[in-house]
N, C-alpha and C positions, 0 to 999 in steps of 0.2 A: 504494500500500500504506500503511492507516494504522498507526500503531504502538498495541498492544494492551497499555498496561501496562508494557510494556519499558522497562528503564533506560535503553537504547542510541536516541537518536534515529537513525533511518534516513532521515530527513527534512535530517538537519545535510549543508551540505557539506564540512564536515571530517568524514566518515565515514570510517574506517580499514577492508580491509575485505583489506589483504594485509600479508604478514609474511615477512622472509625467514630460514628458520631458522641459515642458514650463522650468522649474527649473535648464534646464541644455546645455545653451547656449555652441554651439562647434566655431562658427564662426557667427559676425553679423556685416552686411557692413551697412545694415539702414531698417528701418521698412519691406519692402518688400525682400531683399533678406538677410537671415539668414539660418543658421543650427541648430539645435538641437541633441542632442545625449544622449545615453543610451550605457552603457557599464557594464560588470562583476563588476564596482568599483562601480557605483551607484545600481546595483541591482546586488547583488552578483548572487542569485537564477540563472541568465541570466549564464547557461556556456557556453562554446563554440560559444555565439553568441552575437553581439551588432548591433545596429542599428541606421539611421540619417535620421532624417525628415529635407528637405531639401526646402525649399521654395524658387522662382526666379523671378523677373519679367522679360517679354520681353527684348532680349540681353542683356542678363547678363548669366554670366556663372561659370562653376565649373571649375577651370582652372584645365592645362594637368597634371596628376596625376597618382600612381602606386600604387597598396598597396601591398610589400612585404613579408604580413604574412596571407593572406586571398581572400579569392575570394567575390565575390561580384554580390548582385542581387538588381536588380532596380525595382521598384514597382512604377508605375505611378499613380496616383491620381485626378489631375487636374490639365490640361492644355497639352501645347504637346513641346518636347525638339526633339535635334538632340543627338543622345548619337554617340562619335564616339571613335573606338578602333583599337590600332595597334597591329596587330598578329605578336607577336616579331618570328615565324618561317616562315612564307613567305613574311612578309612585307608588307599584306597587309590591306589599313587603309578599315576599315571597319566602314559605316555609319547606323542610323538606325533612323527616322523621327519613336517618339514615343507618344502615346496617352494614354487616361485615360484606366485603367484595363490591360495595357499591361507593359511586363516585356523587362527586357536585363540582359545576366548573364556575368559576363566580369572575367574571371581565373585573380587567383594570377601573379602579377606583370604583365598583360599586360598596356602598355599605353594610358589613357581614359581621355576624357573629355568630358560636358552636356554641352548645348546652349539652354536656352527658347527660344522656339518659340513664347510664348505667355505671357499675365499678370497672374499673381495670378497662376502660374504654382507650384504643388505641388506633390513633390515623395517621398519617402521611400525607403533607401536602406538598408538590411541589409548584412550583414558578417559574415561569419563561423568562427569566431576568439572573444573571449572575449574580446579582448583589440587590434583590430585593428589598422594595423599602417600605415600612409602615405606620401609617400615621393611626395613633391609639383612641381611642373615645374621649379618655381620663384627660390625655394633656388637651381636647379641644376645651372640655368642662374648665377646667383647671387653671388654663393660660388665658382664655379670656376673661378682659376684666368685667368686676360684676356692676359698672356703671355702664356698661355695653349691652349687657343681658337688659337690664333696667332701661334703656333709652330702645332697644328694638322688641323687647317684649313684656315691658311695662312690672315687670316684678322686680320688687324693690331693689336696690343694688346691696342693701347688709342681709338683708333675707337670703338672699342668692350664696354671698359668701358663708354664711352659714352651713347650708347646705350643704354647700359643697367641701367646708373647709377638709372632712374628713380623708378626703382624693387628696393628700399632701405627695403624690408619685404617680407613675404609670402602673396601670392595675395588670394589664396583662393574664391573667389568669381571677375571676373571682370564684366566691364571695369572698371578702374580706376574711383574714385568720378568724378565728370565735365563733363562726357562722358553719 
């Protein structure tokens, strides 16, 4: 096989061409729900493509999330989640009750979030993007200030921060510890 252009010699025998993800923690709230990830940075060979094994227990979740540079496929494995997505052209939210060997494919920048249904729930998503990016629910709540919320939807701006103040991080996996 010659190489066509490719940055990656396939020809070197320092060819890299495995990865082990235990190695490369993306997010870990506690022994059952964590993420893992693989990206272009840990396996260069990987172009165009990275991916997250994603482990859950029963309620808990991948909180509401976008990825702006990439689309994204879900690979179920074990156990069964609710995947749910906003069609930002009709608006409409779109559910999907999913099980072992089935998929969900969710386009660049729509709004999505996963709910285990179950224990020991486990999926694989990957992404057509080497270096997939994602913008989290928590920092839009978070980073906007609450005399903004107050001037475009009328509830109070100390009410707001209230509220919210608890979301001091990116949540990435809920409910909150104690829940």
């Amino acid at each position: 096989m010659t190489n066509t252009g490719n940055p990656i010699d396939y020809t070197s025998p320092a060819l890299n061409l495995s990865f082990d993800l235990r190695s490369s923690p993306y997010f870990v709230k506690d022994r059952q729900n964590y993420l893992l990830y693989q990206t272009a940075k840990q396996l260069p060979v990987m172009q165009g493509l990275s991916l997250v094994d994603v482990f859950l227990s029963r309620g808990h979740s991948i909180e509401p999330h976008w990825h702006p540079n990439s689309n994204e496929l879900l690979y179920m494995i074990q156990g069964e989640i609710i995947e749910s997505i906003l069609n930002p052209f009709t608006l409409q939210l779109l559910s999907y009750h999913v099980g072992p060997q089935q998929t969900v494919y969710i386009p660049s920048g729509w709004w999505h979030w996963t709910i285990a249904v179950t224990d020991q729930t486990r999926l694989v998503v990957s992404f057509d993007h080497n270096q997939f990016e994602t913008v989290y629910g928590s920092d839009i709540l978070r980073k906007t200030p609450p005399e903004v919320i107050q001037t475009i939807y009328g509830i109070h701006a100390y009410q707001w921060a209230e509220v919210i103040k608890p979301i001091d991080r990116t949540v990435i996996i809920g409910p909150p510890n104690g829940r």
